[in-house]
N, C-alpha and C positions, 0 to 999 in steps of 0.2 A: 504493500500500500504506500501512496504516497505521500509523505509528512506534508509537505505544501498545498496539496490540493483535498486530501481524502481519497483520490479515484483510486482504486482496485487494480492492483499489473497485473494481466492477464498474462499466463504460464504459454510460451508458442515454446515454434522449436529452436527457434532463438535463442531464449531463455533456457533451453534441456540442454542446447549446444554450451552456451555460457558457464551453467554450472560444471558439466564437465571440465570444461579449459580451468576451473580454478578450481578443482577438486570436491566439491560441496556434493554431496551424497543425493542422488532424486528419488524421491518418495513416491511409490506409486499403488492403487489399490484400485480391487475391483469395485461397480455398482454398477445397478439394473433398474434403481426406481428413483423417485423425486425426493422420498425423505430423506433417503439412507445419504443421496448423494449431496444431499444439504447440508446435512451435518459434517460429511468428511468434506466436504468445498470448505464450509468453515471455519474446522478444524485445522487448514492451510494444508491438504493434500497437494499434489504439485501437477502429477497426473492421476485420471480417474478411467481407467480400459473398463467397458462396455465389453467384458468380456463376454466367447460363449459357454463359462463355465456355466452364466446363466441356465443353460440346458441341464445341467449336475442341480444346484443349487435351488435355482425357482423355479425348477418344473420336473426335479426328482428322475428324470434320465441319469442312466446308469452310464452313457459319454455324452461329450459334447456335440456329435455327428448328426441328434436329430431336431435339433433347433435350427428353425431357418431364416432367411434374408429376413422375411416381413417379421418376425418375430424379435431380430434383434435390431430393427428398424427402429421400432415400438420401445426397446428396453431405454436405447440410445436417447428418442423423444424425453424419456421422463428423467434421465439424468440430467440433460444437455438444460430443460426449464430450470434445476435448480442453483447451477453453477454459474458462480461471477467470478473465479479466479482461475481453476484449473483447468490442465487441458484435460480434454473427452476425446481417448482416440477407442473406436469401436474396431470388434474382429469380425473379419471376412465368415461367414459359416460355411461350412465341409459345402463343397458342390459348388458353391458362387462365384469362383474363382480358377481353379485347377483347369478345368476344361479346356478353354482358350481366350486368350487376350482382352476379345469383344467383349466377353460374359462378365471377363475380373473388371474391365472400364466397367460395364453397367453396372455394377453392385456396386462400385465403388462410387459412384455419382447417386447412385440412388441411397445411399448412403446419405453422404455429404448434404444432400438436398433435402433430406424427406425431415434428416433426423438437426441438421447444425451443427456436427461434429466439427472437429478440428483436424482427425485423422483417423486412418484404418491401420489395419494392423493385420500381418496375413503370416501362415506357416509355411516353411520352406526355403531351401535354397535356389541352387543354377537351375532346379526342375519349373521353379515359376518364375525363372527371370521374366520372359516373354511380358506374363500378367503384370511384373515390377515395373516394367518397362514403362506398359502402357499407360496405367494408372499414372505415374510421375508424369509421364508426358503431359496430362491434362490438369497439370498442377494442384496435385491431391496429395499430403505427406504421407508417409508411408511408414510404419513401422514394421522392421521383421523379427523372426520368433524362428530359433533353434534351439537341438535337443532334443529334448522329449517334446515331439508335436504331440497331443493330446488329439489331434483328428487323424493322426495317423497309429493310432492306436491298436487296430485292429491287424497292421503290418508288424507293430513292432511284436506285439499278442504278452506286452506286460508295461509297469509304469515304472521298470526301475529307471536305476543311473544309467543316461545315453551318453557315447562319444568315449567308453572304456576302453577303449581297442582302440592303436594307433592308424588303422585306416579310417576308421569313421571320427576320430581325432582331427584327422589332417583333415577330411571331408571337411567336418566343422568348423576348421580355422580357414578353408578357403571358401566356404561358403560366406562368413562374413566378411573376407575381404570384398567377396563380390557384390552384397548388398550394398557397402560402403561406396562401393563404385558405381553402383549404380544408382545411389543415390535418397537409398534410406536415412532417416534421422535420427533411428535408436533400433537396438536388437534387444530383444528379450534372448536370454539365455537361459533354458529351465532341465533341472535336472542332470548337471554336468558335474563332472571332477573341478572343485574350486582352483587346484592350479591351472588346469585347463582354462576358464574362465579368466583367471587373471591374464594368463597368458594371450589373451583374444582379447580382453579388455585394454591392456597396455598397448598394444598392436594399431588399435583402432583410434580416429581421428574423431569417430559418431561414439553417442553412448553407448553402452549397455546395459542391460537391467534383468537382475538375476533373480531366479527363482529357484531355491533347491543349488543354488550357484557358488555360494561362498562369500566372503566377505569382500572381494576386490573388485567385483562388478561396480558399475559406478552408478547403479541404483538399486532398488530393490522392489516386489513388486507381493504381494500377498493377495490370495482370496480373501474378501471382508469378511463372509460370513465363517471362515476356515480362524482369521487373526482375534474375532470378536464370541470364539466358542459357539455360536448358535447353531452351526453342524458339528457333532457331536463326535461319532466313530470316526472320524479323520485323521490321522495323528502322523505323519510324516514327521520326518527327523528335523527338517528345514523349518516347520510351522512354530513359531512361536505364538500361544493363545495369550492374550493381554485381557479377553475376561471370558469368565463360563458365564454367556447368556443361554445358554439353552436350560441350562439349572434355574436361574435367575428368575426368568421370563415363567418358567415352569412355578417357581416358588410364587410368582406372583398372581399367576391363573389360580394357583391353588386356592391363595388367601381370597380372588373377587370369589370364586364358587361359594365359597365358606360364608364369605358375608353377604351374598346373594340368599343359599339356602337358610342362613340363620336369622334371615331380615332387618341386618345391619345394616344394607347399602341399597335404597340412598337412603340416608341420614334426612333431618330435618331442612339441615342447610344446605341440601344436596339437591331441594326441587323447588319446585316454582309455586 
């Protein structure tokens, strides 16, 4: 914010590029609705990914594969109303992109247009340069996402640590040269060996932002509902929970039932 005026700096890729050049850590979390993403917009989140974990989280699929364009069209909408600082980059879903070039422009404009994002964000390397290509060309930023692709999930047929083997290593570290050249503004890196990650982080000139990644990524990025306990049986090595709302939240339905069935609530001062 700015001391002289009051107005609000809004987080571009400027700003992502910036913090990197002087070392400053980017903070980044998921959202899918208007409250959630109000509170962490004011919270000073820096970026906010419209992920499709959405598919796992708010609609209880067991990958991310079956939530589609128009679905995270809608999620991106009810973030994108509540934000006045951070950036909103939203993810491509399985199928909107991979195909050919045309497909990844149209979802990616339909994106941009429907929802007011600020950027998308897509899985893969040299396999969807073509898609990288096109999408930049039309002046849409771009974020990319290696390692454990989560829509690639059904290739890989598990969700451990990717890029342990020195080929799919190397794959790794030339795949993000090639995003940087082509013109990406940040990788996600999820589920990597941390020196690997450092090593690809030092390397690169664009951020990074690690998941499952290590500490020398030059961001970091969490599932909200995964960082805030609200999904419960999740527990990765990587996750650190900062509170158990699903206890919480659960203690606190208990007590309205209790004072519903006991006909404590509403109280006197509680009606009209």
């Amino acid at each position: 914010m700015s001391a002289s005026t009051g107005e609000i700096k809004r987080v571009t890729t400027h700003v992502i590029q910036s913090m990197k050049s002087r070392g400053e850590k980017i903070a980044m979390l998921t959202a899918y609705d208007f409250s959630m993403a109000r509170i962490l917009d004011e919270a000073g989140i820096d970026i906010l990914l419209v992920g499709d974990s959405a598919s796992n989280v708010m609609a209880g699929h067991e990958t991310t594969l079956p939530i589609t364009l128009d679905q995270m069209i809608y999620h991106a909408q009810s973030v994108v109303r509540a934000v006045r600082r951070a950036m909103v980059v939203v993810d491509l879903p399985f199928g909107s992109y991979q195909s050919n070039p045309e497909i990844a422009l149209s979802s990616a404009i339909r994106v941009m247009k429907e929802s007011g994002a600020h950027a998308i964000k897509l899985e893969g390397g040299a396999e969807v340069e073509k898609s990288i290509k096109r999408i930049l060309m039309a002046g849409i930023p771009v974020m990319g996402h290696l390692g454990l692709t989560p829509q690639s999930i059904y290739k890989f047929g598990t969700y451990t640590v990717r890029a342990k083997e020195d080929m799919e290593a190397q794959k790794l570290r030339e795949d993000a040269k090639l995003l940087q050249h082509l013109g990406c503004f940040a990788i996600v890196l999820e589920k990597i060996p941390a020196q690997l990650s450092k090593e690809v982080s030092e390397s690169l000139e664009i951020p990074t932002i690690g998941i499952g990644a290590g500490k020398n990524a030059d961001g970091q990025v969490l599932v909200t509902h995964d960082m805030l306990g609200i999904t419960k049986d999740f527990k990765p090595r990587f996750l650190r929970r900062y509170l158990e709302l699903f206890d919480e939240i659960g203690k606190a339905t208990k007590s309205y039932i209790k004072d519903v069935k006991d006909k404590n609530f509403p109280g006197d001062n509680e009606q009209y």
